[in-house]
C-alpha positions as CSV (number, residue, x, y, z in Angstrom):
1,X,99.9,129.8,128.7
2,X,103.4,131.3,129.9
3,X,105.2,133.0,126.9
4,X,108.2,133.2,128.7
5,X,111.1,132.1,127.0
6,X,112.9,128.7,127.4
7,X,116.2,128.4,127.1
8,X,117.4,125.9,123.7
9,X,117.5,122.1,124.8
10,X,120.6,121.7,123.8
11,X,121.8,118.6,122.4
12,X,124.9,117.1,119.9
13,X,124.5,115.0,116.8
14,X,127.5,113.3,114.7
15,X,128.1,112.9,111.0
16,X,130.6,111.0,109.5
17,X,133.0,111.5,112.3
18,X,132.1,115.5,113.1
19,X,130.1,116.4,116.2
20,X,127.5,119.0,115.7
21,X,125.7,120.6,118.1
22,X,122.3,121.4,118.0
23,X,118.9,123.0,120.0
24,X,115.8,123.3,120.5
25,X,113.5,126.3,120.8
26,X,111.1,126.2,123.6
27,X,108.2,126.5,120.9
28,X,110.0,122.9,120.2
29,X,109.6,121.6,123.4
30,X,105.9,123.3,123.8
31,X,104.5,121.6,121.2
32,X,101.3,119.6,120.8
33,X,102.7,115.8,120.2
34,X,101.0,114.2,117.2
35,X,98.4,111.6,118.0
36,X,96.9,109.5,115.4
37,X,93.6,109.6,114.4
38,X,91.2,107.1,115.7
39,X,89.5,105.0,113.0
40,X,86.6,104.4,114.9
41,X,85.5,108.0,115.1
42,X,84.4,110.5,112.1
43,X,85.4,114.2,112.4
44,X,84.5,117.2,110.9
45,X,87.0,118.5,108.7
46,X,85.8,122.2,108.8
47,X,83.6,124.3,111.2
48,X,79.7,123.8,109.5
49,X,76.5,123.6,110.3
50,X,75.2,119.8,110.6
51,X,72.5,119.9,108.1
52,X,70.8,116.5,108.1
53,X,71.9,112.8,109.8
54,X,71.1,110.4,107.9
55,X,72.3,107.2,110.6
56,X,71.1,106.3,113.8
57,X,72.9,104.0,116.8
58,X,72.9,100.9,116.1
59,X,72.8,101.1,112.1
60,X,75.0,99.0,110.2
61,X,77.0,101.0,107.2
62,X,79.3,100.0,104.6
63,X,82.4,101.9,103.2
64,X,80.8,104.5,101.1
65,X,77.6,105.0,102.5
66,X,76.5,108.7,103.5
67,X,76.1,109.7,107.2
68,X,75.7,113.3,107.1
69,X,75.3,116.6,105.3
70,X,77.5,119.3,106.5
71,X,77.4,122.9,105.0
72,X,80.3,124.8,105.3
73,X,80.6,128.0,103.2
74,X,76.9,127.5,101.3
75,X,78.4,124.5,99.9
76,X,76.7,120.9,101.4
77,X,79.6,118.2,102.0
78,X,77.9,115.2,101.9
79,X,80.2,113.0,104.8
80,X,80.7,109.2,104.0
81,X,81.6,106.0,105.8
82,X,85.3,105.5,105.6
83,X,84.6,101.5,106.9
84,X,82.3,99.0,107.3
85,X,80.9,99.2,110.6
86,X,78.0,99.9,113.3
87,X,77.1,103.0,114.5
88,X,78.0,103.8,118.3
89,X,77.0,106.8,118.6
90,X,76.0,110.1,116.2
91,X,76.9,113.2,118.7
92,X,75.8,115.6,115.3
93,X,72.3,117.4,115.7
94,X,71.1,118.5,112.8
95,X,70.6,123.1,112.9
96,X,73.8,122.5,115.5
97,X,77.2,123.9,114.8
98,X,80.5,121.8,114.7
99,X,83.8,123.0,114.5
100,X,87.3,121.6,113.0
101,X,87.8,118.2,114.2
102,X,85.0,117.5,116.5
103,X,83.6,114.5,116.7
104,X,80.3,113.5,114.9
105,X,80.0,110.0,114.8
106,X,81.6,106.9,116.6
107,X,81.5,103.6,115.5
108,X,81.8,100.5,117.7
């Protein structure tokens, strides 16, 4: 990534009459856009070792039921449904590694 600096964007805003002006730092304008998550997809919210998978393609689930064990830190998170739904695809492998928002299971 090129660290060289942008100049400020800049840009005016008015308040009650008075005209500000305003800008943005390049770090502004470099910046990862938001995107929301996708319901159909469950990620991992921490890097952990996949520990057991308890789904399979093509399972139906309700809200609540567990999916997975992840350990993270020698402490087992036991991963839920968040929906009703059927399993797509489970892209965990139990003894694998996962990191920070990787995907571990889709539903349809």
């Amino acid at each position: 990534m090129d660290d060289t600096p942008t100049p400020p964007v800049p840009s005016t805003l008015e308040v009650d009459d008075t005209v500000f002006e305003t800008s943005h730092t390049g770090k502004f304008a470099r910046r990862t856009r938001y995107v929301p998550p996708d319901p159909r997809k469950v990620l991992s919210f921490i890097t952990g070792l996949v520990r057991e998978v308890r789904v399979k393609p093509g399972q139906r689930v309700r809200r609540g039921d567990h999916l997975l064990v992840l350990e993270a830190m020698k402490m087992e998170n036991d991963i839920s449904s968040p929906a009703d739904g059927t399993i797509k695809a489970v892209l965990a492998v139990p003894g694998k590694m996962v990191t920070k928002g990787q995907v571990l299971i889709e539903f349809e």
